[in-house]
N, C-alpha and C positions, 0 to 999 in steps of 0.2 A: 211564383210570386208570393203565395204564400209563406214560403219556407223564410225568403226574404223578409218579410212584415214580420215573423215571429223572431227575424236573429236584429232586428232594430229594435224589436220588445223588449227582448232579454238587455241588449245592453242598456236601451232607455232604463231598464229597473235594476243596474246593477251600480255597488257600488264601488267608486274608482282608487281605492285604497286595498280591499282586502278583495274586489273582484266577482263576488257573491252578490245575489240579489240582497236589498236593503232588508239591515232588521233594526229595531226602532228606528226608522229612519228621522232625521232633523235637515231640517233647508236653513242655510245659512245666508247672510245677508249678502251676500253676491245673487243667489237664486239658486246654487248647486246643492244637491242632500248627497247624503252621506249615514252609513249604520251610525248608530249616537255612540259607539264605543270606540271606533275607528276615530271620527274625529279626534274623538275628547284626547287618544293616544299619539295621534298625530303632533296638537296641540299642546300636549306635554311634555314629550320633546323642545320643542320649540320655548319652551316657558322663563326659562332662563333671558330670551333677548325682549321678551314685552312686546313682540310683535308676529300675530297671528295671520295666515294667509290661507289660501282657498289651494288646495294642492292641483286644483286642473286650470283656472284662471287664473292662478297666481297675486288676488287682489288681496290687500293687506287690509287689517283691521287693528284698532287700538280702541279701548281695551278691549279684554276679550269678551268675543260673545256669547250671552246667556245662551245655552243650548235647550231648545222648546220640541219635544217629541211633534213629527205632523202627522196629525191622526187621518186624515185623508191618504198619504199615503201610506200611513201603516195597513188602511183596512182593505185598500186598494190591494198593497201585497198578499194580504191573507186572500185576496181573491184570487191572485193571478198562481198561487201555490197551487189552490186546490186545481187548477185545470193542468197541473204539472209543468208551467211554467220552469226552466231553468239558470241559475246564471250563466254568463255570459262568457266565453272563452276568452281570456285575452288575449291582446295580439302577439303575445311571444307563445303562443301555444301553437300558433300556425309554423309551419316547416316552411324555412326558409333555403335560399340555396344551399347552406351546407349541413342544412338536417337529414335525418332520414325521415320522411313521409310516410301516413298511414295507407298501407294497400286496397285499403276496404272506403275510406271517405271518398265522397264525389263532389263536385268544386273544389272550393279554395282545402286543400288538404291540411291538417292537424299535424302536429308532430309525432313519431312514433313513442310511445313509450316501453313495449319491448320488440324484440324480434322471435319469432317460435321457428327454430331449425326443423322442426317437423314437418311445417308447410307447407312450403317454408315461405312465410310471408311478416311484412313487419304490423301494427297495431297500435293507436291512438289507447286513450284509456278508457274510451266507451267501445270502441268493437275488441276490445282484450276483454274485455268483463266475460263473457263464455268461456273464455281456457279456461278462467277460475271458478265458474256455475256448471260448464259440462262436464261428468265423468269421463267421458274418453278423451276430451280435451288437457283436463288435468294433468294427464301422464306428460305431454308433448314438452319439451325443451326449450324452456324462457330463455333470452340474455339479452343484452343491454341492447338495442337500437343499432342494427352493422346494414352499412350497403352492401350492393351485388351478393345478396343473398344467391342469387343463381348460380354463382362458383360451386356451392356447396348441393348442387344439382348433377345427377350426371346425364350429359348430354346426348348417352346413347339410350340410355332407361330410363329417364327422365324420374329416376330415384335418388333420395338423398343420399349422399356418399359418405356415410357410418364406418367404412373400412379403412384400410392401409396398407397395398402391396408394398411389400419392404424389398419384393424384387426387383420392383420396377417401379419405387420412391415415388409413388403416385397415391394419392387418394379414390376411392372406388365406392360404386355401390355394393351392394350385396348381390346384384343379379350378376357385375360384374367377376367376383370371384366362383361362382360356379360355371362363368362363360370362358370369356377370352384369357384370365385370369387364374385357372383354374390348375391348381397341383404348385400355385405358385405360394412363397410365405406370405401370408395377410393375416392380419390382427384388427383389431376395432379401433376407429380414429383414437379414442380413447387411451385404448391401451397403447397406443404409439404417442401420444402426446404424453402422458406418466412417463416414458424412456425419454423423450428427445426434452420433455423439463427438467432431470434429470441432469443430461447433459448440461441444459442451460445454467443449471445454479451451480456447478463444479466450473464451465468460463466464467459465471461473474465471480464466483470464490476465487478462480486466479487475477482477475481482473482488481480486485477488492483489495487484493493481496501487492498487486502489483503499485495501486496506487499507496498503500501504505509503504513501500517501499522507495518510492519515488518523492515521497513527503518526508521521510525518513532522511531521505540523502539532500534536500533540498533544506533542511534544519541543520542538520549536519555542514552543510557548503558556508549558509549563514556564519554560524560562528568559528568555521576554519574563518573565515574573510575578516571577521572583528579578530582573531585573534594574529591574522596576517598585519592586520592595520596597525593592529597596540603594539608586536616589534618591529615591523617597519619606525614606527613613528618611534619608539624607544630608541633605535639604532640609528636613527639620524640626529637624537637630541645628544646622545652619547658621544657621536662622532663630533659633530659641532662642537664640543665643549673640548675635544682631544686636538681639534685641527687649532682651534683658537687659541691653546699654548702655543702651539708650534708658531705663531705669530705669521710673517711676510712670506717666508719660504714655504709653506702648507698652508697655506688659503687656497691654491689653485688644487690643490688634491683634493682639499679638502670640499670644494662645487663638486667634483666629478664622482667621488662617492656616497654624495647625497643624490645628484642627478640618478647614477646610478643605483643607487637604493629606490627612488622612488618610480624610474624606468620600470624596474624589476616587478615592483609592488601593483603598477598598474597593469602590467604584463599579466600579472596571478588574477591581478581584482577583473579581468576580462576573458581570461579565461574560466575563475568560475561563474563568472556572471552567464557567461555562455552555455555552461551545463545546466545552469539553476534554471537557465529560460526553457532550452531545452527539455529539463525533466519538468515542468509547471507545465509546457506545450504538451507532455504524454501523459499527464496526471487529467489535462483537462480532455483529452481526446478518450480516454479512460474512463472518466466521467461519464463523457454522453452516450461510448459504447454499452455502460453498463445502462444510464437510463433506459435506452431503448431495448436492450434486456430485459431489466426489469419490467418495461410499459408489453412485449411482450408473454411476456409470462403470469402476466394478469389476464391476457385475451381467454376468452371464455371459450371461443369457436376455436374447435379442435384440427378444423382444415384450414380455417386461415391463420390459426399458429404455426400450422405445418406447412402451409405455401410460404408463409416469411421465415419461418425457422433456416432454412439453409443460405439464404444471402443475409441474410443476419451473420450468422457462423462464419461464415466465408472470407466473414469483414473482420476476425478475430486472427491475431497473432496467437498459434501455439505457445509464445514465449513464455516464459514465468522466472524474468528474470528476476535473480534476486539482489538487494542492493548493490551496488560495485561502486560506492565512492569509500575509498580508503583515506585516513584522514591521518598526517602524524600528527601527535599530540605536543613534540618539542617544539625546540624554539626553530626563530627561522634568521634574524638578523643580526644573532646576539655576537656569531663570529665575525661579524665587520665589525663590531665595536673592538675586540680580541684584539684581531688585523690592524684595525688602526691604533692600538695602545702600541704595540710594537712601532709600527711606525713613528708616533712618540718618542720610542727611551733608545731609539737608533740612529736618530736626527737624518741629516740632511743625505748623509754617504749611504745607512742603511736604504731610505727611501726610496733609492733608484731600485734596489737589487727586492725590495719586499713590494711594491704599487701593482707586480701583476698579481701577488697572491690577494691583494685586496678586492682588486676588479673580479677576478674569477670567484672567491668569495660569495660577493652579491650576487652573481648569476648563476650560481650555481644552488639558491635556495628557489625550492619547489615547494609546492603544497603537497606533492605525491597523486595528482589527483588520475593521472593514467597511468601510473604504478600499481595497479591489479596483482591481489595473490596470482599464482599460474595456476594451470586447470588440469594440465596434464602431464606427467614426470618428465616427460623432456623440458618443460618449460623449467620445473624445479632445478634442474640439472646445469641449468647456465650459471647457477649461482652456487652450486657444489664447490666444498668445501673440502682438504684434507685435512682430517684431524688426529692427532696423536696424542698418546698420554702422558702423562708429565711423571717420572717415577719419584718426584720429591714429596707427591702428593698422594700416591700412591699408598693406602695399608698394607702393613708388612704382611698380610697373609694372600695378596694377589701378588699372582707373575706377572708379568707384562712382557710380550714376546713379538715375533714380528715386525721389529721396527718403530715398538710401542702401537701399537695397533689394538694387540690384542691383547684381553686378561682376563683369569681365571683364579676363581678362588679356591683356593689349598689350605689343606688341614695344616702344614707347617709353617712355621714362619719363612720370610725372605729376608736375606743378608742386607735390607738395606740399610746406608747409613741414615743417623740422626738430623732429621731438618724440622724447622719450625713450620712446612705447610703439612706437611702430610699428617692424613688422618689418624687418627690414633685407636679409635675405637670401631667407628660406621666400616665398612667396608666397599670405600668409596675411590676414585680416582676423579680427578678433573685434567682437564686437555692443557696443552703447551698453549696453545696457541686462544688470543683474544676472538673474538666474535660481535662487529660492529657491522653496520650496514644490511644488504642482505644475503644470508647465506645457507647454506642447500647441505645435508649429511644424511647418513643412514648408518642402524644399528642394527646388526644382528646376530642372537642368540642363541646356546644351547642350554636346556637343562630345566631347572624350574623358572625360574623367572627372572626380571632385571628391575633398575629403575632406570630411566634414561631422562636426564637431567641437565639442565643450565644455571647457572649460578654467579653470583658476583667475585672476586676476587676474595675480599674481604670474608666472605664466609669462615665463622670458628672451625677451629680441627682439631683443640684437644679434647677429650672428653666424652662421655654418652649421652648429651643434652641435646634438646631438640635444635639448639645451635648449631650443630655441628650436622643434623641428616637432611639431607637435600631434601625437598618440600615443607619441614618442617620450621619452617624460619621465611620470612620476606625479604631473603637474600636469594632463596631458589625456586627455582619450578620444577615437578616431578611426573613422569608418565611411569605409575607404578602397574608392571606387564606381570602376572604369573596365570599358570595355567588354568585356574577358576576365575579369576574376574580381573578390571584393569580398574585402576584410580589416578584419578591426579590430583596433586598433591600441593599446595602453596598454605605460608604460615599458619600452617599444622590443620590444616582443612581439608577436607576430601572429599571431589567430584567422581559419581561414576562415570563410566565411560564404556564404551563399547570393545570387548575385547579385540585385540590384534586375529584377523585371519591366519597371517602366518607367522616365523618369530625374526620379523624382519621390520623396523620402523623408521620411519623417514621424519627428519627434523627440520621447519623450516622456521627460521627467524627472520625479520625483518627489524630491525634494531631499532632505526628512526623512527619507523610507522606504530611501534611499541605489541610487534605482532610476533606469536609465538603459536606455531601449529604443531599435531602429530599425525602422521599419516600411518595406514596400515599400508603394506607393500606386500602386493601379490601380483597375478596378471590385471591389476587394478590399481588404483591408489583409492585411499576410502580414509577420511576424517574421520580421527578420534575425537580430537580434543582440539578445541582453540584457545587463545590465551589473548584480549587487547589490553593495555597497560601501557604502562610509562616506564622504559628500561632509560636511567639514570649512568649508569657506566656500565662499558665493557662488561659482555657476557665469556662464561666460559664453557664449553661441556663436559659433564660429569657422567657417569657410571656408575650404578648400586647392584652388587651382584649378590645374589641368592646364593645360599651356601654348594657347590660344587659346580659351579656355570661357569662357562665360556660367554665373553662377550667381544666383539669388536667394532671398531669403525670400520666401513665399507670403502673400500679403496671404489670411486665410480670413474675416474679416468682414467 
């Protein structure tokens, strides 16, 4: 009963703002005191609307009221100090159901303010006051307020479980490893929690990694879609303006290749709407896997990091995929306009014989969006290429042999005759044959070294300017191979690159998607070099050969 009469005391003499016993205390005209500082701050707030209120009664007052120190209860409190009077706990300091409780309070329980793993018991902030006042308490292991502290008990020693059999992925006491446990690997919870966080921050690095990728490709799908829209909508303003010459006879073609452009258009705008949700769906699932990562790897308890640490993990994809949205940069609708100009200037008769190349046309523009590089050489291989040399193009001091395949540079000149493509100084050849869409080849070498190159038609070829050397110019691109280092090479710029393992190179272009790769070729494929860009026309492949090498194109079928 007493303990009772003293917690009605304390709060009778506390004040309802800052929760501490009154100091200068003031009664305001409702009847409620309050410390004279507390108010006046309350009330200062408030100053602005001209109307002042009683913060437990809620009764208003206009104006404000003079605040008069009450020396009756001021003197009263200096009495109630000296007998060690306290204030008054508020009631959010009591544990409620989803608090942890103090193990030591009897009745109504306090909230813990830590938990000591050594206990292992939890602690309000009057029975913790001892870890901090006794010496051998001091050493003991504070952290933040955790239930079922008893986990971290072991149930056959009824000792705290400081270990970690790594044999048998369990947590342990110390009696345990010289018992049942014993000749087995164990290391200190500790030291097992340093490895397995470890771990954790290489998944959230892939995880991190994966959402920047997936943000990546969802920015990316964005404006493939805006710029699907601005030719779609171009190629139908286009068309319209070409069918509306043609007057009575092409009006009806002219519905069915707008229908048909905007079929198409909405066909793309849904298919990538569908990935963008899709990758925003793994971006946010990404998300909370990492919070709860992270909100683990802040846990302090070293066994219930390590009891959640594996269905945590467990819940991780190995993956670390890296982006895989390919995006062409060209246009997309601009041949149905093309398509329908011809239909124009061949009227009525052309019409019947050119309508399906207009229909296939439209259906046949894609955004590329599951046209993926390939990953493994047979994939490469579907889209292999024969390539052969052009001897018009050819420097007179390379043979070419083979069936044009192959060539070697020689000290003497070659018989060939006078042409305006071939090079005159470089020691270069380019291929017969154009290179659009996507296509697959391989070079290989003997000797000191090669260039292995792609180029525009148009490239110069008399003279020793940088016009005329493959990379040296924005007409080409160069994978420059010799036996100390590799470079590549574009208007007259140099990337390194990781040398070829062996003297065998694999070349892959994708012409529309404006993709240009090199591969090293061993029992492996292995990226050198990438190339994204905007190819504007027809590529060709070129050759730069070091002085007494052999090079050729790889016959793969």
């Amino acid at each position: 009963m007493a303990q009772k009469g003293d917690q009605l005391d304390r709060e009778t003499f506390s004040c309802s703002i800052c929760l501490d016993l009154l100091k200068d205390p003031v009664t305001i005209p409702c009847g409620h005191s309050y410390c004279m500082s507390c108010i006046k701050g309350f009330w200062d707030e408030k100053d602005q609307r001209k109307i002042y209120s009683c913060p437990q009664c809620r009764q208003t007052f206009s104006p404000r009221p003079v605040l008069v120190k009450n020396t009756m209860f001021a003197a009263l409190m200096e009495q109630l100090k000296k007998t060690g009077l306290q204030a008054a706990p508020a009631d959010h300091c009591y544990a409620g159901p989803d608090d942890v409780a103090c193990d030591v309070c009897t009745g109504r329980k306090l909230k813990a303010l830590k938990s000591c793993l050594t206990c292992p018991a939890s602690y309000c902030e009057k029975h913790l006051q001892p870890h901090y006042d006794a010496a051998p308490l001091k050493k003991h292991k504070l952290v933040d307020p955790l239930e079922k502290l008893q986990e971290n008990i072991c149930s056959r020693h009824n000792e705290v479980m400081k270990m970690f059999c790594r044999t048998d992925r369990q947590c342990i006491c110390y009696l345990c490893s010289v018992d049942e446990h014993k000749g087995h690997d164990t290391v200190t919870a500790a030291a097992e929690r340093t490895e397995r966080q470890r771990e954790l921050e290489v998944s959230r690095q892939n995880i991190q990694q994966r959402i920047q990728d997936r943000e990546k490709d969802v920015m990316l799908l964005q404006q493939e879609m805006k710029a699907v829209n601005r030719s779609a909508d171009k190629a139908v303003e286009d068309s319209e303006k070409i069918f509306t010459e043609l007057i009575r006879l092409i009006r009806k073609r002219s519905s069915d290749v707008k229908q048909q452009i905007r079929s198409q258009q909405e066909t793309e705008g849904s298919r990538v709407k569908g990935l963008q949700e899709k990758l925003e769906r793994e971006i946010s699932e990404l998300k909370r896997k990492d919070a709860e990562l992270k909100q683990l790897s802040h846990t302090e308890n070293h066994t219930q990091f390590l009891h959640n640490y594996p269905s945590l993990l467990s819940q991780l994809s190995t993956s670390t995929d890296s982006s895989s949205i390919n995006i062409s940069p060209l246009s997309y609708f601009e041949d149905v306009t093309a398509a329908v100009s011809e239909l124009r200037d061949q009227l009525q008769d052309i019409l019947r014989e050119k309508w399906t190349n207009v229909s296939l046309t439209v259906t046949e523009v894609d955004v590329l969006l599951s046209q993926t590089e390939p990953k493994i050489r047979a994939g490469f291989l579907k889209y292999s290429r024969e390539i052969t040399m052009d001897p018009n193009t050819a420097h007179i001091k390379l043979l070419l042999s083979e069936g044009d395949n192959k060539a070697e540079q020689m000290s003497q000149q070659q018989s060939y005759s006078s042409h305006p493509d071939r090079f005159t100084v470089w020691w270069q050849v380019l291929s017969r044959e154009s290179l659009t869409g996507r296509c697959y080849w391989e070079v290989e070498w003997r000797g000191e070294g090669v260039g292995v190159a792609v180029a525009y038609k148009n490239i110069s070829r008399a003279g020793d300017s940088y016009e005329c050397g493959f990379g040296f110019n924005d007409k080409s691109w160069m994978l420059d191979c010799d036996t100390d280092n590799s470079l590549f090479w574009f208007n007259n710029i140099s990337t390194p690159v990781s040398r070829p393992r062996s003297s065998r190179v694999g070349v892959y272009l994708d012409h529309s998607a404006g993709i240009l790769s090199f591969y090293s070729i061993s029992e492996t494929m292995n990226l050198l070099h990438r190339v994204q860009t905007t190819f504007t026309k027809p590529l060709y492949a070129g050759l730069y050969l070091y002085n007494g090498v052999t090079a050729e194109f790889c016959k793969l079928r």
